[in-house]
C-alpha positions as CSV (number, residue, x, y, z in Angstrom):
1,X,92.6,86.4,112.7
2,X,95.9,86.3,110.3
3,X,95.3,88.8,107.9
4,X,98.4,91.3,106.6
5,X,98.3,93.7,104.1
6,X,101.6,95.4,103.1
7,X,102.5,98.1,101.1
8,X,105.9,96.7,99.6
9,X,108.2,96.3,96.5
10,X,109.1,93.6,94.4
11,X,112.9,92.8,94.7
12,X,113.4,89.6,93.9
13,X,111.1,86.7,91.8
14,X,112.2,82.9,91.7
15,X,111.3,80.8,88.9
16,X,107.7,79.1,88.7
17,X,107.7,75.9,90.2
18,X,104.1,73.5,90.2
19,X,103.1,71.8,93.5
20,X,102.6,68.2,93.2
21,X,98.7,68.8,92.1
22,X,100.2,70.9,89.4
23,X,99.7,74.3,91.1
24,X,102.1,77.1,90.4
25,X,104.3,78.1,92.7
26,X,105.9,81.6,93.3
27,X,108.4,82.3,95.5
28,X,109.1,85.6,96.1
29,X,111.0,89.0,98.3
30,X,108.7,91.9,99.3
31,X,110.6,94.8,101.0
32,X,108.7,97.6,103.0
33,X,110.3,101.0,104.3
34,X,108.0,104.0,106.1
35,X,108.2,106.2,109.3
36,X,105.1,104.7,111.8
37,X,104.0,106.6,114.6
38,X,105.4,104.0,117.7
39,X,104.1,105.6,121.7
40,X,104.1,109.3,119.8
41,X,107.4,109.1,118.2
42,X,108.0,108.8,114.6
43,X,109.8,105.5,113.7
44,X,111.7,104.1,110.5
45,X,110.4,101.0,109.5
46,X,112.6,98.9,106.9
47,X,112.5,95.2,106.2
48,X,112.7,92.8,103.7
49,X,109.4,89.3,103.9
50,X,110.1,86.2,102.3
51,X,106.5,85.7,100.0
52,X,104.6,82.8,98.1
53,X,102.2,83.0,96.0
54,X,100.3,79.6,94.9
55,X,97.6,79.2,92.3
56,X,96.0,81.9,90.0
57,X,97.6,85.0,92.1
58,X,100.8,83.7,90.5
59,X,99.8,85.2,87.0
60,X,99.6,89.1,88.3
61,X,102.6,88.8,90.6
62,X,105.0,87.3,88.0
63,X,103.8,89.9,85.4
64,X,105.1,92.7,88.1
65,X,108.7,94.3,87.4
66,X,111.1,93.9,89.7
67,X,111.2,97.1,91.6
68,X,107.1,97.9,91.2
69,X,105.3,98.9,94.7
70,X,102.1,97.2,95.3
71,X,99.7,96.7,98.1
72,X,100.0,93.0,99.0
73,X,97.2,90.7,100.9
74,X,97.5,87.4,102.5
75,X,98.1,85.8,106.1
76,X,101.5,84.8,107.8
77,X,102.7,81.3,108.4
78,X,105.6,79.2,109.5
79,X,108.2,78.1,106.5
80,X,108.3,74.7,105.8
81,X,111.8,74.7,107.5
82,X,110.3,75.7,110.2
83,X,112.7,78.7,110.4
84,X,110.9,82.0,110.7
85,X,107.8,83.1,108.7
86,X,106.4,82.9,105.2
87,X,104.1,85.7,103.8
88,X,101.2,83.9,102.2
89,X,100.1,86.5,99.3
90,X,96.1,86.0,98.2
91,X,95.6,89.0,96.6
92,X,97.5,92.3,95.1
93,X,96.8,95.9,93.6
94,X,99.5,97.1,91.9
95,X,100.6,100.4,92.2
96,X,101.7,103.2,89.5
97,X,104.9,105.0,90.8
């Protein structure tokens, strides 16, 4: 199964762009930072996931400021460059601060 869900901010949104078929596009940054439990020892977990969001998910992440925390769905896949890995997001509860 491919399934992530990340608790992550909104730092950077790229213009809306429509596929071909005339589905929007949203190209996106998500960055996540929190202390995991790794083998019993606390660890600092900080990183920054390239995101897309395609179709009517679009509307609720492009109304998000930049900055806002929300708990992100989707599944993982390659980039269409083929370098590294694309965060497919399918669904999104925003968070209040």
């Amino acid at each position: 199964m491919n399934r992530l869900v990340l608790a992550a901010r909104l730092v950077e949104r790229r213009a809306l762009r429509y596929t071909p078929a005339g589905l929007p596009v949203l190209d996106f940054e998500l960055k996540h930072e929190s202390e995991l439990s790794e083998d019993g020892q606390l660890r600092k977990v900080s990183m920054q996931i390239r995101s897309v969001a395609i179709g009517r998910i679009t509307q609720p992440v492009g109304a998000m400021e930049l900055g806002s925390a929300g708990n992100f769905a989707g599944f993982l896949a390659s980039a269409r460059n083929g370098r590294g890995l694309l965060f497919h997001v399918t669904a999104l509860e925003p968070k209040s601060d």
